[in-house]
mmCIF file as Biopython writes it, N, C-alpha, C and O atoms, coordinates in Angstrom:
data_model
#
loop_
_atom_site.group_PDB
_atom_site.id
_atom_site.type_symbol
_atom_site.label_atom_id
_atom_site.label_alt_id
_atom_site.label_comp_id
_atom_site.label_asym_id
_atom_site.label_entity_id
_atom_site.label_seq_id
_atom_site.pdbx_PDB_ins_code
_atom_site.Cartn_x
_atom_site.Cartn_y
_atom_site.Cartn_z
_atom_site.occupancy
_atom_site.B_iso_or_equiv
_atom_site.auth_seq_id
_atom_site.auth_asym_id
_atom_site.pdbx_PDB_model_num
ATOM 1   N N  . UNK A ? 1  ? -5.875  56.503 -77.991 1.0 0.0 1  A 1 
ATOM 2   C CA . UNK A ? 1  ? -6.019  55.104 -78.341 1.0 0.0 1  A 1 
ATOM 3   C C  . UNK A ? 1  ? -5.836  54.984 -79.854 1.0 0.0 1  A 1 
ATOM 4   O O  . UNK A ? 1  ? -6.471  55.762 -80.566 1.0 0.0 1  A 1 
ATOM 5   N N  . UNK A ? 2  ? -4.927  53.968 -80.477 1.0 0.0 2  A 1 
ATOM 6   C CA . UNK A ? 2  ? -4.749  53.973 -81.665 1.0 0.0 2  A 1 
ATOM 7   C C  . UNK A ? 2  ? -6.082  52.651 -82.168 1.0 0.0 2  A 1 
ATOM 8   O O  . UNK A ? 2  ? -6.611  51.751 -81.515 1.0 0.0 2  A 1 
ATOM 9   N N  . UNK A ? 3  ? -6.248  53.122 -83.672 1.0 0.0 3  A 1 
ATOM 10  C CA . UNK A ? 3  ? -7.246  51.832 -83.777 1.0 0.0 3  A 1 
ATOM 11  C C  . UNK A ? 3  ? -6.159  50.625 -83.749 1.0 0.0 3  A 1 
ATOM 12  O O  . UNK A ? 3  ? -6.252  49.698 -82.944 1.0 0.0 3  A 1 
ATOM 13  N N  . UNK A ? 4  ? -5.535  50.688 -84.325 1.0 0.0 4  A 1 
ATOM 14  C CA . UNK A ? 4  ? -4.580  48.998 -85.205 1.0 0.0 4  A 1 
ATOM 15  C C  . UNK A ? 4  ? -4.534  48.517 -83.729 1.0 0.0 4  A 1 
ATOM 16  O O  . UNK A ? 4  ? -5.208  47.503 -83.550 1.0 0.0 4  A 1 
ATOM 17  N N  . UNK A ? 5  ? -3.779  49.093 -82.414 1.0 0.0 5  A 1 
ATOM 18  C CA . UNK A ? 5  ? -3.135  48.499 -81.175 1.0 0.0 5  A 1 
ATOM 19  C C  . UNK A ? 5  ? -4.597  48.222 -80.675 1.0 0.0 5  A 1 
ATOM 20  O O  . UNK A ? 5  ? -5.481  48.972 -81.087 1.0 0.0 5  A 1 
ATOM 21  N N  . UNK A ? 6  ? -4.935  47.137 -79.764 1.0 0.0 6  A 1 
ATOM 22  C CA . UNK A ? 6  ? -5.742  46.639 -78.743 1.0 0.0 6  A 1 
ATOM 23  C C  . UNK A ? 6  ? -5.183  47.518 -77.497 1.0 0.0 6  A 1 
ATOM 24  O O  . UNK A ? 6  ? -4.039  47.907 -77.735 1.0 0.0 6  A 1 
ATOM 25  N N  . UNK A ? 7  ? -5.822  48.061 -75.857 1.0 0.0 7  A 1 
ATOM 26  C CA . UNK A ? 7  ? -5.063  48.628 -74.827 1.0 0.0 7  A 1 
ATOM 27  C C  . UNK A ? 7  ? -6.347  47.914 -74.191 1.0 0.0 7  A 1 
ATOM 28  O O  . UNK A ? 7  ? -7.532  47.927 -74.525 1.0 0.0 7  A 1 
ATOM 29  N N  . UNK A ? 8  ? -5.443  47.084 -72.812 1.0 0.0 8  A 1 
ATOM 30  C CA . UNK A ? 8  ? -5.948  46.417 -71.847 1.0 0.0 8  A 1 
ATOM 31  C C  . UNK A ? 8  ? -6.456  47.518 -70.915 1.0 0.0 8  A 1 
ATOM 32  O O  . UNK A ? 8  ? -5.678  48.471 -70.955 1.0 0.0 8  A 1 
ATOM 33  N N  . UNK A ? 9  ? -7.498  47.726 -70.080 1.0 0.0 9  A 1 
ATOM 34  C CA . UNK A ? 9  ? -8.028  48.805 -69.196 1.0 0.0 9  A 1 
ATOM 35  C C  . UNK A ? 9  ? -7.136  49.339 -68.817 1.0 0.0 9  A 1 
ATOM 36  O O  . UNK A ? 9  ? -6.999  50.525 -69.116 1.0 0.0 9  A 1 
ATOM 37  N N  . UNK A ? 10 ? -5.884  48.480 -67.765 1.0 0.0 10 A 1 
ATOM 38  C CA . UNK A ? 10 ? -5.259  49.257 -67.014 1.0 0.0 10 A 1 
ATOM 39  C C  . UNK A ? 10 ? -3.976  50.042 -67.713 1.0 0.0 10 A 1 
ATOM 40  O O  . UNK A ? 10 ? -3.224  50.875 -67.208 1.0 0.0 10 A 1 
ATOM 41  N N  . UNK A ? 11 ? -3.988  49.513 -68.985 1.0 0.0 11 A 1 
ATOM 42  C CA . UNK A ? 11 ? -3.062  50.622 -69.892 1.0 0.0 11 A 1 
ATOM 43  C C  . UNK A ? 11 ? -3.988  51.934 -70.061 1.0 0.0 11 A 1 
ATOM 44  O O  . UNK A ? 11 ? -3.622  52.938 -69.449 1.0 0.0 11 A 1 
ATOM 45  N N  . UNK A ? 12 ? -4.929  51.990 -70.690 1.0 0.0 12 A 1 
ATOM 46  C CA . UNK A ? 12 ? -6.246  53.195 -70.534 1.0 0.0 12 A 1 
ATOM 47  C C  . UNK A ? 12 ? -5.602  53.725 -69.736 1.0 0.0 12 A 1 
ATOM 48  O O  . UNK A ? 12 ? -4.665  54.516 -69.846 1.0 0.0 12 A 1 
ATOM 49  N N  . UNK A ? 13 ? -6.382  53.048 -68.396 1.0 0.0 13 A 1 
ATOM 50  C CA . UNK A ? 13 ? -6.238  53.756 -67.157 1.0 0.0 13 A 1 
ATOM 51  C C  . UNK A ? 13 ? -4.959  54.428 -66.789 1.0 0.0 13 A 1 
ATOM 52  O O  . UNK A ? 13 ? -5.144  55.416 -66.079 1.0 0.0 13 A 1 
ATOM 53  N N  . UNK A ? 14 ? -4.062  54.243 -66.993 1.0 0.0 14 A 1 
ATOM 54  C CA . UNK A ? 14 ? -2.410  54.889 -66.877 1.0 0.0 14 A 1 
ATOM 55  C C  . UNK A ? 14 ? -2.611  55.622 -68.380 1.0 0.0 14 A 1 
ATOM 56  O O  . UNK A ? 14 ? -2.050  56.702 -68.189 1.0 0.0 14 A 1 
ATOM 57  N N  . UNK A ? 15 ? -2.852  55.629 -69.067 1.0 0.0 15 A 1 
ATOM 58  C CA . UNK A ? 15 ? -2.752  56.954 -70.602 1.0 0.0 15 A 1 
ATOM 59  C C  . UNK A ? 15 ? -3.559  57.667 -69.988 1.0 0.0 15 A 1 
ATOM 60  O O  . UNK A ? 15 ? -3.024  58.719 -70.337 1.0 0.0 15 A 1 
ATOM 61  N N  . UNK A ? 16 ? -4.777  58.154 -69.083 1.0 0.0 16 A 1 
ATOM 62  C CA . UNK A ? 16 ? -5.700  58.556 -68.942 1.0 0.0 16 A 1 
ATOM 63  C C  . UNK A ? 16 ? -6.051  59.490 -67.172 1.0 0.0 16 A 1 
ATOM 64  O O  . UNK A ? 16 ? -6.768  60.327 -66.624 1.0 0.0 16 A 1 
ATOM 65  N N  . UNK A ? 17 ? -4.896  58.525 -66.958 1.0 0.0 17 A 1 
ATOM 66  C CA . UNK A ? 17 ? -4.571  59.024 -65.275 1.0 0.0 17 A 1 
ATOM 67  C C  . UNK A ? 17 ? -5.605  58.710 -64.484 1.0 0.0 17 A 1 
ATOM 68  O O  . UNK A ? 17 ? -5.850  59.523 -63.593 1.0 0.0 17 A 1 
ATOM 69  N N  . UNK A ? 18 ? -6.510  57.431 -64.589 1.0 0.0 18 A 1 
ATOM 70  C CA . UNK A ? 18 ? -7.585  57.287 -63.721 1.0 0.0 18 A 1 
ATOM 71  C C  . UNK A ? 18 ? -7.247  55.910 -62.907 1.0 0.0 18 A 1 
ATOM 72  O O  . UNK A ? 18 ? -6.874  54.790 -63.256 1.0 0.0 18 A 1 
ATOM 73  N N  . UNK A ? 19 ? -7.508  56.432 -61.850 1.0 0.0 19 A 1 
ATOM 74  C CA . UNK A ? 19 ? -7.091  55.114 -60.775 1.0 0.0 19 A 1 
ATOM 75  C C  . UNK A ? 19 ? -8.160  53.830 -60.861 1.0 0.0 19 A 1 
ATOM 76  O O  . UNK A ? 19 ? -7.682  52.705 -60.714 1.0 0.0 19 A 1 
ATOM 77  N N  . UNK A ? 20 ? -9.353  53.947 -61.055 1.0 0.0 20 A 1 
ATOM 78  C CA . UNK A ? 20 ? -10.198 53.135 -60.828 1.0 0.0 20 A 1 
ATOM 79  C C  . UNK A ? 20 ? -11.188 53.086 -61.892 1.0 0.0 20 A 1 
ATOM 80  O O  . UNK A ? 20 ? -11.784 53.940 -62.548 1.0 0.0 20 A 1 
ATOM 81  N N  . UNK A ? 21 ? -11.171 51.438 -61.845 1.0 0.0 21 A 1 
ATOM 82  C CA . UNK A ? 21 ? -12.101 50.872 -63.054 1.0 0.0 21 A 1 
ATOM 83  C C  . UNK A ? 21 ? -13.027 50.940 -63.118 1.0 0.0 21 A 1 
ATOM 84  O O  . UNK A ? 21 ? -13.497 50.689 -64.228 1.0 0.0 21 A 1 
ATOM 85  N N  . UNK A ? 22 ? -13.763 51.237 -62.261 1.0 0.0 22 A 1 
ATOM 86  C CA . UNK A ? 22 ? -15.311 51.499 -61.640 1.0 0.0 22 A 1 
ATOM 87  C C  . UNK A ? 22 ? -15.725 52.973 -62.629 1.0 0.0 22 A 1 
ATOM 88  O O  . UNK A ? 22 ? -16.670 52.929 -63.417 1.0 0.0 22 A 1 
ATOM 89  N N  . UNK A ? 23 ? -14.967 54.101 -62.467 1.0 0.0 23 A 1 
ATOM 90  C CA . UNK A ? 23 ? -14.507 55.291 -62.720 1.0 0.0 23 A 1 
ATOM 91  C C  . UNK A ? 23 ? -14.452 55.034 -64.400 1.0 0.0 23 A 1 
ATOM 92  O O  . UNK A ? 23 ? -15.293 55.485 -65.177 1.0 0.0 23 A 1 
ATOM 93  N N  . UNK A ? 24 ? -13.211 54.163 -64.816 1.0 0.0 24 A 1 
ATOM 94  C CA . UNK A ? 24 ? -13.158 54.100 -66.431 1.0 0.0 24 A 1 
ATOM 95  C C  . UNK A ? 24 ? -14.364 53.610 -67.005 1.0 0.0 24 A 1 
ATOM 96  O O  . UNK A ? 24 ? -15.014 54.224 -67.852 1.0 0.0 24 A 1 
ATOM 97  N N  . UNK A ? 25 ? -14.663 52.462 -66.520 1.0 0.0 25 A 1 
ATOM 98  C CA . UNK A ? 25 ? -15.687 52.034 -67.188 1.0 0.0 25 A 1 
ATOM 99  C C  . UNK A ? 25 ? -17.147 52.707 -67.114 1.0 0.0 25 A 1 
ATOM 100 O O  . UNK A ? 25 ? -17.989 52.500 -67.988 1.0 0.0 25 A 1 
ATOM 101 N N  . UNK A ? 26 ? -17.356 53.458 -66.096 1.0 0.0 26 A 1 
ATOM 102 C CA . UNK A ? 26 ? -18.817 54.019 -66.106 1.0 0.0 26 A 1 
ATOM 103 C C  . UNK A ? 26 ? -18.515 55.316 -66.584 1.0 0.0 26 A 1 
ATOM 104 O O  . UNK A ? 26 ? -19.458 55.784 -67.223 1.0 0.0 26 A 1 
ATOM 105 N N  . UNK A ? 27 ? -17.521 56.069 -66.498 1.0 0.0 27 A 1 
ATOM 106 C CA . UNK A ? 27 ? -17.377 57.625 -67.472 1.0 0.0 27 A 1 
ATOM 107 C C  . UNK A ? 27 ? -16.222 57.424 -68.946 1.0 0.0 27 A 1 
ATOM 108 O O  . UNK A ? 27 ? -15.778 58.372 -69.594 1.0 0.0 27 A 1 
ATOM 109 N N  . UNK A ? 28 ? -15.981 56.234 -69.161 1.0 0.0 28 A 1 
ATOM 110 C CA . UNK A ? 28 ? -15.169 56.355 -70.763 1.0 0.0 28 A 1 
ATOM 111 C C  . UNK A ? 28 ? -15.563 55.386 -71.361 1.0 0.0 28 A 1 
ATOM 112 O O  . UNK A ? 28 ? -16.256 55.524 -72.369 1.0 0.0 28 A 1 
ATOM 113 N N  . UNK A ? 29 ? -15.231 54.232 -70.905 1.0 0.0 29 A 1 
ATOM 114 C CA . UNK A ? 29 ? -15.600 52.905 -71.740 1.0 0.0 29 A 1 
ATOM 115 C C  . UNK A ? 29 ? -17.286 52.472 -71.883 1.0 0.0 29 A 1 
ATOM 116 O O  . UNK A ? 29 ? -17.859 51.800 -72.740 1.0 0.0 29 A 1 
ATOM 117 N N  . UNK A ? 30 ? -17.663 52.985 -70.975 1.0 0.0 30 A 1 
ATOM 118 C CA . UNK A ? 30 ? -19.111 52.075 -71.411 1.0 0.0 30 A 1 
ATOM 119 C C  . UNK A ? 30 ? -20.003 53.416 -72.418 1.0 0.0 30 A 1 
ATOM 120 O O  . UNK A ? 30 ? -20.876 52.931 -73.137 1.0 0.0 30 A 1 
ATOM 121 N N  . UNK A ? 31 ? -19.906 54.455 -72.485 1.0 0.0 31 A 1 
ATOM 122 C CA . UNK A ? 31 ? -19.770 55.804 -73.027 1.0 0.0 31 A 1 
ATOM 123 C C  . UNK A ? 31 ? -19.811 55.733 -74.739 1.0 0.0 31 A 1 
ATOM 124 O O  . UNK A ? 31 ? -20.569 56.049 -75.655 1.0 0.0 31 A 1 
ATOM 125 N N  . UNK A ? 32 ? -18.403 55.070 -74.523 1.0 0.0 32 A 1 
ATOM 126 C CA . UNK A ? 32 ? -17.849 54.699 -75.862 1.0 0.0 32 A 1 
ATOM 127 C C  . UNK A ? 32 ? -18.356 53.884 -76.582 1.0 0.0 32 A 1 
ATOM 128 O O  . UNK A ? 32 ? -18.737 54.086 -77.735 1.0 0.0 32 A 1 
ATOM 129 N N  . UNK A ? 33 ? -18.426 52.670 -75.849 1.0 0.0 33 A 1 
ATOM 130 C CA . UNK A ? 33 ? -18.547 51.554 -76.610 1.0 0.0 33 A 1 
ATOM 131 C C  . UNK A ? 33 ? -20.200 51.908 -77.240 1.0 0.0 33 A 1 
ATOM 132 O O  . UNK A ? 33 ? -20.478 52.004 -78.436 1.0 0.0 33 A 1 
ATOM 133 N N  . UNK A ? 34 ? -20.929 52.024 -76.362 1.0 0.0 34 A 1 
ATOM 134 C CA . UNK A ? 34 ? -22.437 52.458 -76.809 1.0 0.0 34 A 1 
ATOM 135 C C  . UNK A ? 34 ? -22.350 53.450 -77.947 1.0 0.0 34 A 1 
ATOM 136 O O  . UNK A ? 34 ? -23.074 53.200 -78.911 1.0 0.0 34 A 1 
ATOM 137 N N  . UNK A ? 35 ? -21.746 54.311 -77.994 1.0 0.0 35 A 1 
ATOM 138 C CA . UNK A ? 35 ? -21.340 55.464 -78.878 1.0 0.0 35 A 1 
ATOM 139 C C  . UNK A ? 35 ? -21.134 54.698 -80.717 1.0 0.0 35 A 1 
ATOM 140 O O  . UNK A ? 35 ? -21.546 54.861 -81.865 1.0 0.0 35 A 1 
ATOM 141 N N  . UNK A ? 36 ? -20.378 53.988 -80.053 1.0 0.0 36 A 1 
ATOM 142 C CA . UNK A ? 36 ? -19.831 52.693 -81.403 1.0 0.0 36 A 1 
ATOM 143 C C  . UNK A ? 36 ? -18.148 53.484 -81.556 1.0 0.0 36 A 1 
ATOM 144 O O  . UNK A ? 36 ? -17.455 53.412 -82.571 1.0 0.0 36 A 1 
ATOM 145 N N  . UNK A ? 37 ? -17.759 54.229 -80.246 1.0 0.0 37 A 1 
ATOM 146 C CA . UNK A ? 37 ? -16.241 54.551 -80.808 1.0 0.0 37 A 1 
ATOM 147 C C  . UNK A ? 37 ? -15.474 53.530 -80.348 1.0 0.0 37 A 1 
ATOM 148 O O  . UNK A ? 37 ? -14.286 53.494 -80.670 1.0 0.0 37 A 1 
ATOM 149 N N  . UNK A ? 38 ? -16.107 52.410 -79.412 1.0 0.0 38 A 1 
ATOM 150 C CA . UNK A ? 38 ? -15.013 51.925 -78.563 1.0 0.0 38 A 1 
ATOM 151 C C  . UNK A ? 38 ? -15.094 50.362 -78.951 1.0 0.0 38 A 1 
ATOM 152 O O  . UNK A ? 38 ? -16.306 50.152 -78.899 1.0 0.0 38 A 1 
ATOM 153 N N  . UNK A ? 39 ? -14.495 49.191 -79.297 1.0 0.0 39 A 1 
ATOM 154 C CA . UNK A ? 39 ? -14.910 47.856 -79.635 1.0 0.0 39 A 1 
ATOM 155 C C  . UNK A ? 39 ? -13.832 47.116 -78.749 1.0 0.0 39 A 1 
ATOM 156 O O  . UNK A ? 39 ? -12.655 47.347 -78.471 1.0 0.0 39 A 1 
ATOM 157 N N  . UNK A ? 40 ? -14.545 46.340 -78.495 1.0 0.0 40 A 1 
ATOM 158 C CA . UNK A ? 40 ? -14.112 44.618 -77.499 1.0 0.0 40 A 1 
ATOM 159 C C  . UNK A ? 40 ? -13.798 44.023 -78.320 1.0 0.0 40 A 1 
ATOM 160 O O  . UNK A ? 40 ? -14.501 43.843 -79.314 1.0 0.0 40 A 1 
ATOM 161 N N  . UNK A ? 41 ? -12.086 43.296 -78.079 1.0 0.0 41 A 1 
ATOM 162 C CA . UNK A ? 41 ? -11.426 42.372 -78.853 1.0 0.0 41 A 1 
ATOM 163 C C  . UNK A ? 41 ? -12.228 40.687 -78.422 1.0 0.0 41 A 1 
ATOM 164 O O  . UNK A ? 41 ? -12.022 39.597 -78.955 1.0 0.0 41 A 1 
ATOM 165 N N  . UNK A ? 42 ? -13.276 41.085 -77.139 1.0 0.0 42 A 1 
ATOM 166 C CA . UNK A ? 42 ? -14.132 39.935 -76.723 1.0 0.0 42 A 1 
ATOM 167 C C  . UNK A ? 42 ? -15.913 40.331 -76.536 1.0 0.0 42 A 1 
ATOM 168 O O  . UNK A ? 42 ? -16.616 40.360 -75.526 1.0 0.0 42 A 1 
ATOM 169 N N  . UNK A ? 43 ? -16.131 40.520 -77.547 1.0 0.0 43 A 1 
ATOM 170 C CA . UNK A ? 43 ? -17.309 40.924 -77.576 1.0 0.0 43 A 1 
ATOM 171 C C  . UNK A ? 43 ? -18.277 39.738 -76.806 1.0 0.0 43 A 1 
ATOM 172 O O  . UNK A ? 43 ? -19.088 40.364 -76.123 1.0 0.0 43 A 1 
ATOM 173 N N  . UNK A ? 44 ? -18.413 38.851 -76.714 1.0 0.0 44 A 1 
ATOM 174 C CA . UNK A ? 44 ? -19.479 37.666 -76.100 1.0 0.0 44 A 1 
ATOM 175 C C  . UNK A ? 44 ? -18.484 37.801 -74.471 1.0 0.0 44 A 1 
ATOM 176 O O  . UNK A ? 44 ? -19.049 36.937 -73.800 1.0 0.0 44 A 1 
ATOM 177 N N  . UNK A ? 45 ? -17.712 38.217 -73.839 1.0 0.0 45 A 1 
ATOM 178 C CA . UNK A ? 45 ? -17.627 38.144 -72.917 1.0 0.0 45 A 1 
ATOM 179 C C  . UNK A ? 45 ? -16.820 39.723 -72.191 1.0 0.0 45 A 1 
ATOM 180 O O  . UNK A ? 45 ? -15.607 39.836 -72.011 1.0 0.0 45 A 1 
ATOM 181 N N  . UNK A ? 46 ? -17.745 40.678 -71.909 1.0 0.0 46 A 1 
ATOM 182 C CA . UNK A ? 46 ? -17.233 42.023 -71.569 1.0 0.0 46 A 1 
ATOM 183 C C  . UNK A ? 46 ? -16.168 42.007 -70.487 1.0 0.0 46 A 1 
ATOM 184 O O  . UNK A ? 46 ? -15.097 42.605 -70.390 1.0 0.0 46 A 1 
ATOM 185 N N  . UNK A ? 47 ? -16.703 41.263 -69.816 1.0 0.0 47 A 1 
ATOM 186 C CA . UNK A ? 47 ? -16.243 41.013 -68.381 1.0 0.0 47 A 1 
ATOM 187 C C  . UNK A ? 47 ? -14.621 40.208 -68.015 1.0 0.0 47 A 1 
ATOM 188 O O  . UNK A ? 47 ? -13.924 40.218 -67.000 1.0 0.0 47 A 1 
ATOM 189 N N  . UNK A ? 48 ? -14.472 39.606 -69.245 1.0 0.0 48 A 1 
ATOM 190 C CA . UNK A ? 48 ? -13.219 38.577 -69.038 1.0 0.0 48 A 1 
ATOM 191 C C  . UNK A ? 48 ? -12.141 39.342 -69.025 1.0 0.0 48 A 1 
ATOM 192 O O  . UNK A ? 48 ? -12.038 40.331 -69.751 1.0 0.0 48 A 1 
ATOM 193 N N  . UNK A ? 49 ? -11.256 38.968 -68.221 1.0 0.0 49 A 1 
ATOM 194 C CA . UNK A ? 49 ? -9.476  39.045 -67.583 1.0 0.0 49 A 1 
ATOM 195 C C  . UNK A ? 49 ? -8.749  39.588 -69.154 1.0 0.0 49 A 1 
ATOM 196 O O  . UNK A ? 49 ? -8.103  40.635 -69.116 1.0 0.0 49 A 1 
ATOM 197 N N  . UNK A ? 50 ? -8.841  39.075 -70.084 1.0 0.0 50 A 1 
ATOM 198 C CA . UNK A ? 50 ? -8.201  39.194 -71.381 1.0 0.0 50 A 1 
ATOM 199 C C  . UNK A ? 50 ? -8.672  40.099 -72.059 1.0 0.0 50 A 1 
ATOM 200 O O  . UNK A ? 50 ? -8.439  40.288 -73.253 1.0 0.0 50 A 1 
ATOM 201 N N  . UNK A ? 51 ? -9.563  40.909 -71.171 1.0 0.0 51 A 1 
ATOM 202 C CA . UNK A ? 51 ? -10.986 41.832 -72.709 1.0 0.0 51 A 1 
ATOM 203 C C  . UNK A ? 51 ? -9.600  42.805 -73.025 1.0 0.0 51 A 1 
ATOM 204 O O  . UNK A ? 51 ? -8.850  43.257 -72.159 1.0 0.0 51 A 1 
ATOM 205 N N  . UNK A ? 52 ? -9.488  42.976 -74.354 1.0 0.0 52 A 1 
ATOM 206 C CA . UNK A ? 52 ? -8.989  44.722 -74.897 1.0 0.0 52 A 1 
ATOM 207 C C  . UNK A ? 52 ? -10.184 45.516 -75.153 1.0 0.0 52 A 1 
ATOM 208 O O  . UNK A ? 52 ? -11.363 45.277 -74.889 1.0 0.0 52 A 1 
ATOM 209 N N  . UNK A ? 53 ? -9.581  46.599 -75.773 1.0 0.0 53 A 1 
ATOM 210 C CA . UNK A ? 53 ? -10.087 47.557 -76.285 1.0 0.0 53 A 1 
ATOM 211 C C  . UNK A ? 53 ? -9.337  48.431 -77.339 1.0 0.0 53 A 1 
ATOM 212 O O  . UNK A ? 53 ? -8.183  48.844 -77.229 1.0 0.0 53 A 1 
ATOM 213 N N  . UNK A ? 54 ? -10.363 48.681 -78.585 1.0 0.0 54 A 1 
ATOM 214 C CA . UNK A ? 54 ? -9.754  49.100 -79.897 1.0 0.0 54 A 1 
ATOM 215 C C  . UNK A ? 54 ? -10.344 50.371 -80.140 1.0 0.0 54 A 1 
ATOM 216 O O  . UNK A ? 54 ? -11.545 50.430 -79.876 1.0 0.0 54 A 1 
ATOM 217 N N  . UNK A ? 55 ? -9.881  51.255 -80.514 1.0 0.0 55 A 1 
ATOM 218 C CA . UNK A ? 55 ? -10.687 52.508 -81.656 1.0 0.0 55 A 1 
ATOM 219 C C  . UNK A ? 55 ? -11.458 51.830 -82.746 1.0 0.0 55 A 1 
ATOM 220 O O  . UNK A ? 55 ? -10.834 50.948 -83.335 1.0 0.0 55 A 1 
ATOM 221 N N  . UNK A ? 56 ? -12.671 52.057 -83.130 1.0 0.0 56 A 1 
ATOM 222 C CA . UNK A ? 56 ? -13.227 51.585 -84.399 1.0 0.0 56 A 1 
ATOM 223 C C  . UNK A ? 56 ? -13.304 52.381 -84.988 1.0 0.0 56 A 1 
ATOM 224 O O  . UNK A ? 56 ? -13.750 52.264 -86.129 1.0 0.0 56 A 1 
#
């Protein structure tokens, strides 16, 4: 994951080879983000259709 680019889950998910979001988000992304490596281009709404995700 580069910081500058935003990557929508299912780009992740294809760099990462994981079929399921259930899967990304409970062993990489939620991991991360708690960590403080991972930041929401929608922080007040995790959940929304549009969320990215950045390197911080």
């Amino acid at each position: 994951m580069e910081s500058s680019k935003p990557m929508t889950a299912n780009e992740i998910m294809e760099k990462l080879g994981i079929k399921s979001k259930e899967t990304l988000r409970g062993q990489c992304l939620d991991p991360a983000i708690k960590q403080g490596l991972v930041c929401l281009t929608i922080p007040d709404k995790p959940t929304s259709k549009n969320q990215m995700y950045y390197k911080n």
